[in-house]
C-alpha positions in Angstrom: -1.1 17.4 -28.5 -2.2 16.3 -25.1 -1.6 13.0 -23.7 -4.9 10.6 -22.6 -5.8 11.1 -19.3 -4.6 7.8 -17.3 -7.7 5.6 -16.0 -8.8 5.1 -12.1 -6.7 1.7 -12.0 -4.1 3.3 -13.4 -3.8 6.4 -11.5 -4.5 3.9 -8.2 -1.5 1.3 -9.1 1.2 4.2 -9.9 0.2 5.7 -6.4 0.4 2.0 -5.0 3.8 1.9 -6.6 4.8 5.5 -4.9 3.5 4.1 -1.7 5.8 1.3 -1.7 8.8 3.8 -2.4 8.1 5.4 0.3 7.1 3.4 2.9 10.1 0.8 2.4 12.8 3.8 1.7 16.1 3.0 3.8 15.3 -0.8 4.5 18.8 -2.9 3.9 19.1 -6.8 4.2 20.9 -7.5 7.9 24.3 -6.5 8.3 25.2 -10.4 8.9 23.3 -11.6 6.2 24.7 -13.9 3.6 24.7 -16.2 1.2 26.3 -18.9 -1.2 29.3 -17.3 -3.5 29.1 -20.3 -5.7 25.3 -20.4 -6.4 23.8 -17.0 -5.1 26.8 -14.3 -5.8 29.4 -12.5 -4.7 30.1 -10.9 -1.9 30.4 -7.4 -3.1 26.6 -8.2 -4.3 25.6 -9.1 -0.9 26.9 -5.8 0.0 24.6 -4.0 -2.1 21.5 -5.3 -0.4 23.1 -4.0 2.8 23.2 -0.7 1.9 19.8 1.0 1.1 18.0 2.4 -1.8 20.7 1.5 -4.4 18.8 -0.3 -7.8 20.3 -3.9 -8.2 20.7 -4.8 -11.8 18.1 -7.4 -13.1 20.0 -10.4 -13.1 21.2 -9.5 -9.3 17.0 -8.3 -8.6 16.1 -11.9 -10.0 18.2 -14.2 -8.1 17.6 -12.4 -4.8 13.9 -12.8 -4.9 14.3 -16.5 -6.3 16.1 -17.5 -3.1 15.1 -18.9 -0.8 18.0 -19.1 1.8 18.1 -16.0 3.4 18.9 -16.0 7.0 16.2 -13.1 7.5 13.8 -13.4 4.4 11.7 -10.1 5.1 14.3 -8.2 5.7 15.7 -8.9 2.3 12.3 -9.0 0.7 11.5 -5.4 1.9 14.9 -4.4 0.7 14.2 -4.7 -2.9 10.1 -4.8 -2.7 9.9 -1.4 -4.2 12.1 -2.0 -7.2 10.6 -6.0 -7.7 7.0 -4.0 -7.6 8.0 -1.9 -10.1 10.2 -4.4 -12.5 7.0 -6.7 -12.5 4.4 -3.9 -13.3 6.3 -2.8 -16.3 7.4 -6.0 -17.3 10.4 -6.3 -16.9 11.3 -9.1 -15.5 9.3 -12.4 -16.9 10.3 -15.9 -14.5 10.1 -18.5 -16.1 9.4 -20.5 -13.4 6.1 -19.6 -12.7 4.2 -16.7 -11.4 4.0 -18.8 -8.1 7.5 -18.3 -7.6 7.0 -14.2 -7.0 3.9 -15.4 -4.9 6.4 -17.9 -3.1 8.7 -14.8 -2.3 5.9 -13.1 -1.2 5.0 -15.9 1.1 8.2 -16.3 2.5 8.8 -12.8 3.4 5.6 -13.0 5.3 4.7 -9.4 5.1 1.4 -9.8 6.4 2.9 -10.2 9.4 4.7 -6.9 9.0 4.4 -3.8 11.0 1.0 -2.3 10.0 2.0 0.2 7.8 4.2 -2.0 5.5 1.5 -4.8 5.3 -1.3 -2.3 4.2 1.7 -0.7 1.6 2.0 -4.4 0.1 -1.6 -5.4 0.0 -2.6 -2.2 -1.6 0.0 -2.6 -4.4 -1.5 -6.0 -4.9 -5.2 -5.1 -5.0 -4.6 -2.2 -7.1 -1.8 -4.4 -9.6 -5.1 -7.0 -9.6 -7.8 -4.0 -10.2 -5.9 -2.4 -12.9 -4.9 -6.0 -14.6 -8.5 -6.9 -15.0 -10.0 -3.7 -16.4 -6.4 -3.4 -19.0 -7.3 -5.0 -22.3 -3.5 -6.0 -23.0 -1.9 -6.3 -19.4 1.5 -6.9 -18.9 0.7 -9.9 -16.6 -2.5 -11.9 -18.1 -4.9 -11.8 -15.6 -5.0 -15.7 -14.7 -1.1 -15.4 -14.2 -1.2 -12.6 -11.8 -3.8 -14.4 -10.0 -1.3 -17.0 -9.2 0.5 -14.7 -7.8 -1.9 -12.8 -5.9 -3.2 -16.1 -4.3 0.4 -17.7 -3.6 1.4 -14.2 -2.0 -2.0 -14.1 0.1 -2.3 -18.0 0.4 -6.1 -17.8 -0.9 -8.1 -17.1 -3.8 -11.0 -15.1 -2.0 -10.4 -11.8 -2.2 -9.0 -12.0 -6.0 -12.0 -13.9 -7.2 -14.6 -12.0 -5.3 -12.9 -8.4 -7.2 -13.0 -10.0 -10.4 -16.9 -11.4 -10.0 -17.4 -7.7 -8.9 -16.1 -6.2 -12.6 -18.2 -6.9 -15.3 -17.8 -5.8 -19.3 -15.5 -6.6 -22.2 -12.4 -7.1 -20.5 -12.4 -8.3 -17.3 -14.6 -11.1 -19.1 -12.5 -11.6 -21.8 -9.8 -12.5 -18.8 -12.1 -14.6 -17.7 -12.4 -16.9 -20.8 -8.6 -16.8 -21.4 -8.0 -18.4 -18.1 -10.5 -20.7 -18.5 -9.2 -21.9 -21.8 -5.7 -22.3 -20.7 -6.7 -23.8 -17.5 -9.4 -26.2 -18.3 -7.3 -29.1 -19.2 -5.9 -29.0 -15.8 -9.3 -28.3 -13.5 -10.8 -31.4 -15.6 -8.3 -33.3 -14.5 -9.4 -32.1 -10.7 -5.6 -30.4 -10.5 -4.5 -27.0 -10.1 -2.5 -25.3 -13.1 0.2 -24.3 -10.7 2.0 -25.5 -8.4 0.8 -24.2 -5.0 3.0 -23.5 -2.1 -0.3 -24.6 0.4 -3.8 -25.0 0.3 -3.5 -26.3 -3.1 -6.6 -28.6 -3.0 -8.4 -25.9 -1.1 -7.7 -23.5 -4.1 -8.3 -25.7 -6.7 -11.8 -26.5 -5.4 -12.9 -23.0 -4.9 -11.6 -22.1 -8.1 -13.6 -25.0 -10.0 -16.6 -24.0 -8.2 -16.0 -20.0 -8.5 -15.9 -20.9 -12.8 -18.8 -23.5 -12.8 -21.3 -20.7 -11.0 -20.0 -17.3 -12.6 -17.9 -18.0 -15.9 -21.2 -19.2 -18.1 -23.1 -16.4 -18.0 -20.2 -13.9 -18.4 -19.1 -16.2 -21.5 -22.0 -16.2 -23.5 -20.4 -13.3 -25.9 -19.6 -13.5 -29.4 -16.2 -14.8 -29.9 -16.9 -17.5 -27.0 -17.1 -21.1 -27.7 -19.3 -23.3 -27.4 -16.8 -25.8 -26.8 -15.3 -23.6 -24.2 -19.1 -23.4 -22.2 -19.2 -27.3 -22.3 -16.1 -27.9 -20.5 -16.4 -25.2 -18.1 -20.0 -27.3 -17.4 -18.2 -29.7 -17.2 -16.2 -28.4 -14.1 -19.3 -29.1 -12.2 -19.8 -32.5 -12.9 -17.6 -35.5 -11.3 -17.0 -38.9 -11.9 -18.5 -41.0 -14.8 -21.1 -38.3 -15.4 -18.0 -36.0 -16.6 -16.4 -38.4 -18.7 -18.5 -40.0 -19.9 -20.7 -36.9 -21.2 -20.8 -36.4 -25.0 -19.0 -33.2 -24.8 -16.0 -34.5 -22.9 -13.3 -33.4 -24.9 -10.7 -36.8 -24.8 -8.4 -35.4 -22.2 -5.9 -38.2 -21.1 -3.8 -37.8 -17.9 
């Protein structure tokens, strides 16, 4: 029996993946770098980050991205980008701090400021991680997750929103109203639902906005509530008129 034939997205995000392999093959941490033997590790793990292309086990993966110490952060970052990329993708690794904090990492490597070929190797991995999440109707990373991410890595929602208003149909809409349930609470309460390196309030404003003007008409699908459609309206009101409207659901903060 044959297998399926992989989608677009798919086909796109293993190449993305590839990419990354190649483009960051032979990168080390510096040969000075360190770090604490009493919280980080040992010294014979700070080795291995020194010496290139050698897969770190999960738990070593894990706390080297989650620091935040490093005396040369994109060195280290492009060290074990490739196999981070990969242990993400296929789930394998699930923080449970937060989305934001693989964003954060992101952030702090600042590979946008990267030689050019290594930044267009990260962003493509990121666009194409995004493009395949929204049109996958079981991602490993729900959608609204990974766009934390995205936007932590980037430091803005643009780009992320603007792909997602592009991609209509089942799923990517069905994304769509599984972020806004699990986020509403926190929008109505004008805050973000994570916990934003920078340009927090600017997120959380473009994000209401980006819901109130696009989310209603994509929602109106059976399945969709109706309860759902009044708070995202909701969104777009402020002050007494959103609290005070019959449909406000009680939230207390």
């Amino acid at each position: 029996m044959t297998n399926p034939p992989q989608r677009p997205a798919r086909l796109r995000l293993d190449a993305a993946l590839d990419r990354l392999a190649v483009t960051f093959r032979g990168m080390t941490a510096r040969p000075d770098e360190s770090n604490c033997d009493c919280h980080w590790g040992s010294a014979e793990e700070v080795a291995q980050l020194k010496t290139a292309d050698v897969e770190l086990d999960l738990d070593l993966l894990e706390r080297t991205w989650m620091a935040t110490d490093w005396k040369d952060k994109p060195s280290v970052l492009r060290r074990i980008l490739p196999q981070l990329a990969s242990t993400l993708v296929h789930g394998l690794t699930r923080p449970v701090s937060g989305m934001e904090r693989v964003g954060l990492a992101f952030a702090l490597g600042r590979w946008q400021e990267w030689p050019a070929e290594q930044a267009a190797a990260v962003e493509e991995f990121l666009r194409a991680w995004w493009a395949h999440t929204l049109s996958d109707p079981d991602p490993t990373v729900a959608a609204h997750e990974l766009l934390v991410l995205t936007a932590e890595a980037t430091g803005t929602l643009s780009p992320w929103l603007d792909t997602w208003e592009a991609l209509r149909g089942p799923v990517p809409d069905g994304h769509l109203a599984e972020m806004a349930d699990c986020w509403e609470y926190d929008l109505l309460g004008d805050q973000l639902p994570w916990s934003a390196w920078e340009n927090g309030e600017e997120m959380r404003s473009e994000l209401t906005a980006w819901l109130v003007r696009h989310a209603p008409a994509r929602l109106r699908a059976p399945g969709v509530s109706e309860d759902l459609l009044h708070r995202i309206r909701l969104l777009g009101l402020t002050g007494p008129d959103r609290w005070e409207d019959p449909h406000w659901p009680g939230h207390r903060y």
